[in-house]
Residue, then its C-alpha position, 0 to 999 in steps of 0.5 A: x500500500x502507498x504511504x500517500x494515495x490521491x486519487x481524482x482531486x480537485x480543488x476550486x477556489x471562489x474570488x466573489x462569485x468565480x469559482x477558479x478551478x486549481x487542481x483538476x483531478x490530479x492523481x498520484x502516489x508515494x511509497x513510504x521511504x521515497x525522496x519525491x520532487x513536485x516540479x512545476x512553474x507557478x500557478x500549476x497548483x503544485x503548493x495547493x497539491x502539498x497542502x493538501x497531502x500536509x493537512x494544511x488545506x482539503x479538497x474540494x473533492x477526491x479521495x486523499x489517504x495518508x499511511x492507509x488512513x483517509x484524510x480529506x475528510x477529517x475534521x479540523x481538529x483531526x487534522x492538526x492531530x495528524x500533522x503532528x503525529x506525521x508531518x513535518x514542514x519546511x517552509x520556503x520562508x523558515x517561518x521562524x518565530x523572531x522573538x524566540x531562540x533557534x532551541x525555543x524554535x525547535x521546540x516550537x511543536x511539542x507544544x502541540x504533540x500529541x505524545x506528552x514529552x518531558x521539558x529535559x527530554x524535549x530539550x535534549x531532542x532538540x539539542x541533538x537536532x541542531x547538532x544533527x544539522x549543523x547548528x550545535x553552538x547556536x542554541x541561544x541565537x534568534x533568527x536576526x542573529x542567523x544567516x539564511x542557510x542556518x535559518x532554514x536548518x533550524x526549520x529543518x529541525x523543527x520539523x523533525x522534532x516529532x519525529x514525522x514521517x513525512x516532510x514536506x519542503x516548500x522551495x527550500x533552497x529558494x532563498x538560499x545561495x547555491x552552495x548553501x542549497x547545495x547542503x540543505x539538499x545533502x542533509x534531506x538526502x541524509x535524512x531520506x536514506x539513513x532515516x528512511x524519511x519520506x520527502x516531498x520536495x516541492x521546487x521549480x529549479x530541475x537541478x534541485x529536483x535532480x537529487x529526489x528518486x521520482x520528478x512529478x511534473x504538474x502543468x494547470x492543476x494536472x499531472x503531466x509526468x511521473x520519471x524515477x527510478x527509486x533507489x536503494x533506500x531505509x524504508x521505515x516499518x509502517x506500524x499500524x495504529x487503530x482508532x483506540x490505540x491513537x495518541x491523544x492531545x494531553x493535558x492538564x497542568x502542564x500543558x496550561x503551563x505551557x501555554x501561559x508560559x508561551x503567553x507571557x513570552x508574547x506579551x514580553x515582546x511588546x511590554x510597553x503596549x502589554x502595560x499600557x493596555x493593562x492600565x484599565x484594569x490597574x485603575x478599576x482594580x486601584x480604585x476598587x480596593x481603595x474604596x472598599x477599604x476606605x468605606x470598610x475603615x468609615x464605616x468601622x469608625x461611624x460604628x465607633x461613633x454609634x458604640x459612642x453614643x449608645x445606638x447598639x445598646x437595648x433599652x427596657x422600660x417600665x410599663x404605661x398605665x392608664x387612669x380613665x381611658x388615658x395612657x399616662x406614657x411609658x414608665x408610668x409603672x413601676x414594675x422594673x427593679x435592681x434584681x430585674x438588672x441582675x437577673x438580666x446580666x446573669x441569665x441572658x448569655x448574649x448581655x455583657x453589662x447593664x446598668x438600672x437608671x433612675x431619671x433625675x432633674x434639677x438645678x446643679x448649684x457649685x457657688x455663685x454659677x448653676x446648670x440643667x444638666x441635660x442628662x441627670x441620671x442615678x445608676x451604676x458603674x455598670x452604666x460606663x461599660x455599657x456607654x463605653x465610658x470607662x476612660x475617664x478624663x479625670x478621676x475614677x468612677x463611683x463603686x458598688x460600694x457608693x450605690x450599696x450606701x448611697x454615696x455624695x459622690x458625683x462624675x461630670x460631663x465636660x459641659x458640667x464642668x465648663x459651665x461650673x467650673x470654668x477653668x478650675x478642676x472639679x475633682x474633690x470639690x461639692x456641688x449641690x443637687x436639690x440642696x443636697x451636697x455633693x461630692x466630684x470625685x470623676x470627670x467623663x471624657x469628651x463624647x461630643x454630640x449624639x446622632x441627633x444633635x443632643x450634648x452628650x457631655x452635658x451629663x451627671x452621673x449618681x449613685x441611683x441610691x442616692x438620686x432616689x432616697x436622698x434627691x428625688x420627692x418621691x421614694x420608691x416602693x409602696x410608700x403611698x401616694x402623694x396624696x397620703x396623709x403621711x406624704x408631708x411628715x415622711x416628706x420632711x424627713x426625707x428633706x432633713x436627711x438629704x440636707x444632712x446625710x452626715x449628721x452625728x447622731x442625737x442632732x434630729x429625733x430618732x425615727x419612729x416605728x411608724x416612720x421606720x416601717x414607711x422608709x423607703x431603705x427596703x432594698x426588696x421594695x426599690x424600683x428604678x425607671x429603666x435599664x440599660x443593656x449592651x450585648x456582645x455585638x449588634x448582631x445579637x441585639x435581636x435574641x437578647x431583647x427576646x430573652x430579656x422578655x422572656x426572662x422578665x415576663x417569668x420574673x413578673x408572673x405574667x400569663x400567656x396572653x397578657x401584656x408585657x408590664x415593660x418594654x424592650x427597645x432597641x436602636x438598630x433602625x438608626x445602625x441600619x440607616x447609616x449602614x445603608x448610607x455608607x454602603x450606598x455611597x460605597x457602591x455607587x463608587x464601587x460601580x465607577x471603579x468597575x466602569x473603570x474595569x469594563x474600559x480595561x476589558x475593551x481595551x484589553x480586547x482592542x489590543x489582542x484584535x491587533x495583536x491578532x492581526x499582527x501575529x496572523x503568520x504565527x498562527x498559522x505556523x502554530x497550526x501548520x505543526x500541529x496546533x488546534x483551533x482549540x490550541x490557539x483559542x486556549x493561548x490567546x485567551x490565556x494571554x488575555x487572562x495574564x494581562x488581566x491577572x498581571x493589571x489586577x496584582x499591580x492594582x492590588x497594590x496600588x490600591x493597598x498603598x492608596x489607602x496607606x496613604x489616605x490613612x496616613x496623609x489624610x488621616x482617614x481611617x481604612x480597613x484592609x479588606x480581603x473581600x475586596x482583593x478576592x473580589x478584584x482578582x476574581x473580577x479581573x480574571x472575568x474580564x480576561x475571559x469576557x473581552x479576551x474570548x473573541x480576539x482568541x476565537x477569531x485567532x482559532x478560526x483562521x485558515x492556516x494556508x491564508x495566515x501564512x501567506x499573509x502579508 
């Protein structure tokens, strides 16, 4: 059986609506083993017919076997397959690719062989291929660097490198001086009788053609003559190769590496173009971590603010009662007590402070300057944890201690002490509330004011102990109404107690039975306006407000069914909003740096197509041994992606150092933010994919044949 069998072939090519006839039913055959020359003057279809036994072209009609397999019919694919399994190119041209060595070159189609070769192996092939044709201290030189003979070596090289067993040479001494022809024709006869290397000699010189075993003569697409005799030769052992035992394309990582190293070789040639097409996707990505982090750190400092100001803390109130059909408003009730706070903080797993308050109001008096404190509170010093006070300016704060005896002592807001004590230190001296002294021992650090507008440094804090049973007129527990007759005489005593808390004994009498039953001292009895709750985050606001009811509601024996004698509120409407707003104008912002990333991508996409068009004889070399649509398809999206990959890490950290400096420069608080880098690496990547995917389709759709002849 021949090695290559044609039989009745055609193939028309169509300009507009003319169908131009090329190959007009050319038969022939070759033996594996033949040195063959294809002899003809131009326009005789001789370079149609060669790229039709390569696989680089197929036929418009006709049967065309190789080594017993039929091909005029394989698929682009299958073809690419073929060509590197079988078939060796040596162009007229060379085709060297400029930007890479005469080894690199070599090694140019175990990119695309279909047998996984080692990279040592595949270097030591290459190296012993060189040797072979004479190029053995050339290894490191580009194609610029060598002269046209030693060009047309390395080609020679290159397409033995897969170890074909066809090899097609296209005028290869056309370009070359006599003498230089002379020895690429010596090394092809070489090749042909020790190796037993089937070759198809194309050439119009007859003193080339004079060193093959056959001359087909080819006149208007037809063959004309077929003179030879055939030699003694090496024949190679045909070995047969059935459908499931065929070597498929590998991959895996390594080919991917492959590639992306093939990419970046690419893109290295043009690295001011390559970096300026990636300046897009540096911008967009800069911009986009910066932002993210910037908003992250503005919004970790608005939530300090907020922790500030008391907005994540859980507020729980007395009930409302109502006389004749009229609500008398919240806390008209005096259902909360000392021992509800304690309950809370020791049974609700998700509270981590509180603090009971009693409201108070009055005139704070410090000599000849008084004030109203906007806020007059009497609790505990749990009341600094839970408001994140506990950094005093001045002092220390009061202790369980003070509130068990119902201490004078007394902490001030800023404002207190400026309206009071101008410029004088308030620690140690006595102010006075309701006519009863007190004494500073703390002064707050400044808070400014709260989300509304309130002065939060305009504050006095108490023992609550002290604001109930010594300040306020009205005592706690079940003491009667106002409207007691007993409400003057206990009222008077309470009075003399609150003017002298420290009195000797013998210096007032001595309280009656009567008047001792009634004291408001029994501790079991008290009752405070409301506490105040902090969990551990603002997360867990929603369970802690539910188990505080649901513990509060066992503690006040209320049934199913029944109202809550309190209630519980809480501040995350006012965290939502400012959440809502920053994240607002953080993505409003976020979508300019992705517009910035969309402008990256279509330059990105504006520079492979020219990148395409540049490159159109690469491709088609990349084809001609042995690269697939898919093949060419995979390295230009690659190098899209590298691009991308390559603009997103420069603008990781450019926008990492950006937000360095804003936290330095302009002192802005910024949070590093790994969502944001993921985001942006992941974003960049898809871009890659999205605007590098057409310029890479296009490339794979390319007619070999038209990519390398073009100009």
């Amino acid at each position: 059986m021949a090695f290559i069998e044609i039989r009745k072939l055609y193939k028309n090519y169509r300009r507009g609506n003319i169908e131009v006839p090329v190959l007009k039913g050319v038969t022939m055959s070759v033996d594996r083993g033949e040195m063959v020359a294809l002899m003809g003057s131009s326009g005789s279809g001789k370079t149609t017919l060669i790229n039709i036994i390569g696989t680089l072209d197929r036929p418009t009609s006709g049967d065309y076997s190789l080594d017993g397999e039929e091909v005029s019919d394989l698929p682009i694919a299958e073809r690419a397959l073929l060509r590197s399994r079988k078939i060796g190119f040596v162009f007229q041209n060379f085709n060297l690719l400029p930007r890479l060595t005469a080894l690199e070159n070599v090694l140019l189609p175990t990119s695309y062989a279909s047998k996984a070769t080692g990279d040592d192996q595949g270097r030591a092939r290459a190296r012993a291929l060189l040797e072979r044709v004479g190029l053995g201290d050339r290894f490191d030189h580009e194609p610029a660097r060598l002269s046209g003979g030693e060009q047309q070596r390395v080609a020679i090289a290159r397409a033995l490198m897969n170890r074909c067993d066809l090899l097609i040479a296209d005028e290869p001494t056309g370009n070359l001086d006599s003498e230089t022809g002379e020895e690429i024709l010596g090394l092809f006869r070489q090749l042909n009788v020790q190796d037993g290397l089937t070759i198809v000699l194309v050439t119009h010189d007859p003193i080339v053609a004079t060193h093959a075993d056959r001359i087909i003569r080819m006149r208007d697409g037809l063959v004309i003559d077929d003179e030879g005799a055939i030699g003694p030769r090496v024949v190679r052992p045909a070995v047969a190769e059935s459908p499931s035992s065929r070597p498929r394309r590998r991959g895996g990582l390594r080919e991917l590496a492959r590639t992306s190293i093939t990419a970046v070789r690419s893109l290295r040639r043009n690295a001011l173009r390559s970096a300026l097409t990636t300046l897009g996707i540096i911008i967009g990505v800069a911009s986009l971590i910066a932002i993210a982090e910037v908003g992250k750190g503005a919004w970790v400092a608005i939530r300090e603010i907020l922790t500030k100001m008391g907005v994540d803390n859980v507020l729980v109130q007395a009930g409302a009662a109502s006389r004749n059909g009229v609500s008398l408003g919240s806390g008209s009730i005096k259902t909360l007590t000392p021992e509800d706070a304690e309950a809370i903080l020791r049974e609700c797993p998700s509270v981590v402070s509180m603090a009971p308050i009693v409201y108070g109001r009055g005139q704070v008096v410090r000599g000849g300057r008084n004030w109203v404190p906007t806020s007059f509170f009497g609790t505990t010093p749990g009341y600094l944890r839970v408001r994140d006070w506990d950094d005093m300016a001045e002092g220390e704060a009061f202790s369980d201690q003070d509130v068990r005896d119902g201490g004078m002592v007394c902490i001030l807001g800023h404002t207190l002490v400026r309206e009071l004590f101008a410029d004088e230190s308030p620690l140690g001296q006595e102010i006075t509330v309701h006519d009863v002294p007190l004494r500073v021992i703390g002064v707050l650090r400044r808070k400014g004011a709260d989300i509304v507008g309130e002065d939060q440094d305009d504050i006095l804090l108490v023992p609550w102990t002290t604001v109930k049973y010594r300040i306020s007129a009205v005592a706690s527990g079940d003491i009667g109404s106002v409207d007691s007759p007993l409400h003057d005489e206990a009222d008077q005593i309470n009075m003399l107690r609150r003017r002298y808390p420290r009195s000797e004994p013998g210096l007032f009498p001595v309280f009656s039975a009567t008047q001792q039953i009634d004291s408001p001292r029994l501790g079991r009895l008290s009752n405070v306006d409301s506490i105040l709750v902090r969990t551990a985050s603002t997360d867990e606001i929603p369970a802690s407000m539910e188990q505080i009811r649901l513990l509060l509601r066992e503690r006040h024996r209320i049934g199913p069914g029944r109202d809550d004698d309190f209630a519980v509120k809480d501040f995350t409407e006012v965290i939502e909003a400012v959440r809502g707003t920053v994240g607002l104008v953080a993505g409003l912002l976020v979508c300019v740096a992705l517009i910035s990333l969309v402008v990256g991508g279509v330059g990105i996409m504006n520079i492979m197509l020219v990148s395409v068009t540049e490159r159109y004889r690469e491709i088609g070399l990349r084809m001609a041994v042995g690269g697939r649509p898919n093949d060419i398809l995979r390295q230009f999206l690659v190098e899209a992606i590298v691009l991308c990959i390559l603009g997103g890490a420069v603008g990781i950290l450019v926008g990492r150092g950006s937000s360095v400096l804003v936290r330095l420069l302009a002192h802005w608080p910024t949070e590093p933010s790994p969502l944001a880098i993921l985001a942006a690496v992941s974003i960049s990547i898809t871009i890659g994919v999205i605007f590098g995917y057409y310029p890479a389709y296009k490339a794979s759709r390319l007619d070999p044949i038209e990519a390398l002849r073009y100009e």
